[in-house]
N, C-alpha and C positions, 0 to 999 in steps of 0.2 A: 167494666166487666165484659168481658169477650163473651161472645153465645155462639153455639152451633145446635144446629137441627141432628138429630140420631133419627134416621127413618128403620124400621125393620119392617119387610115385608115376607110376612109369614102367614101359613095355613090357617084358616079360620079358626080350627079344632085347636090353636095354640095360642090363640088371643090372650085368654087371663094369664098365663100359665107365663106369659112374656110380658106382660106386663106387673104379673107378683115378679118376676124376677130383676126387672128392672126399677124399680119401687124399691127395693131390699135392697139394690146397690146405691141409689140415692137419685132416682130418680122423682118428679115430681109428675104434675099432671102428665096429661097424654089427651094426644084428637085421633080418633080411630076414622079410618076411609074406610070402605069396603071397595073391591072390585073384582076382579078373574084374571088367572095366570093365562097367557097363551104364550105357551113356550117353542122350542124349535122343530118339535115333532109333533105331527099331526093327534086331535085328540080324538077320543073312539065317539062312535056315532049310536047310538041309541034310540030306535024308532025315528028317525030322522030329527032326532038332537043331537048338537054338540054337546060333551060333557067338558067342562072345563071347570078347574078347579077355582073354588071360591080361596079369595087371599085376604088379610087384613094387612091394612099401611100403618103403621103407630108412629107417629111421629111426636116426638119429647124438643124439647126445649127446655136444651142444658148449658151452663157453664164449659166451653170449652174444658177445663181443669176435671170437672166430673163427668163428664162425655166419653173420656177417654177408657175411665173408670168402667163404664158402664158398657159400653162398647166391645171392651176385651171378658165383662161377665157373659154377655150375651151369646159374643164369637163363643165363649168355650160350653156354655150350660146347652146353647143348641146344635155345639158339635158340628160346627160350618167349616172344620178345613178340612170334613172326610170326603174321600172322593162321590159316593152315594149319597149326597149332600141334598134332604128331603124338609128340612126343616125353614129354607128361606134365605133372603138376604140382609145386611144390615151394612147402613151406610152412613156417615155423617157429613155435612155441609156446613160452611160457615155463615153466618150470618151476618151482614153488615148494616142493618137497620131495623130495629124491634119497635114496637108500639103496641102496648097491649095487656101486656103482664101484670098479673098482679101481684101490688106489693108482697103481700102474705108470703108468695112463694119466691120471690128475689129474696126478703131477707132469710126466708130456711136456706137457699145456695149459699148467701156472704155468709151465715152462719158453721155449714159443714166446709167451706171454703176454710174458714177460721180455725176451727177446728183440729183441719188437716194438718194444719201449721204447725 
């Protein structure tokens, strides 16, 4: 079985709300990062702080087969090909070497894999 990573990096305030969403489409766990957007325009200053937006990373490890699945719910429910596009990124990677996974969740993928069939 083929795997790729689905990273989405989005607004903090959208954490659950992207990860019900992706779970619905047949998503399994998730590893949340936390960090800060610094984009290409300067951010406002505030008593001599930077304000920069807090981001969360989700990243899934999925069956390439349901990746794609999940990927194209994601693009449309957070509305990422409008030009004022405030919701984040999402990107997927291949994988060429996993160690780690557990059974549990390999056989629910060969499962919904099955399924699809």
């Amino acid at each position: 079985m083929q795997f790729t990573v689905l990273a989405a990096i989005i607004p903090d305030a959208q954490e659950e709300s992207v990860i019900e969403i992706a779970k619905k489409a047949g998503a399994g766990s998730v590893t949340i990062l936390h960090g800060k957007n610094i984009g290409l325009k300067e951010k406002k200053v505030f008593f001599g702080l930077t304000l920069e937006e807090n981001v969360s990373v989700l990243l899934f490890i999925l069956p390439k087969k349901i990746s794609i699945t999940i990927f194209k719910t994601l693009k449309k429910e957070l509305k990422l090909d409008e030009k004022e596009n405030k919701n984040g990124i999402i990107l997927t990677f291949a994988l060429s070497h996993l160690a780690g996974m557990e059974d549990e969740e390999i056989e629910l993928f060969e499962e919904e894999i099955i399924n699809d069939l």
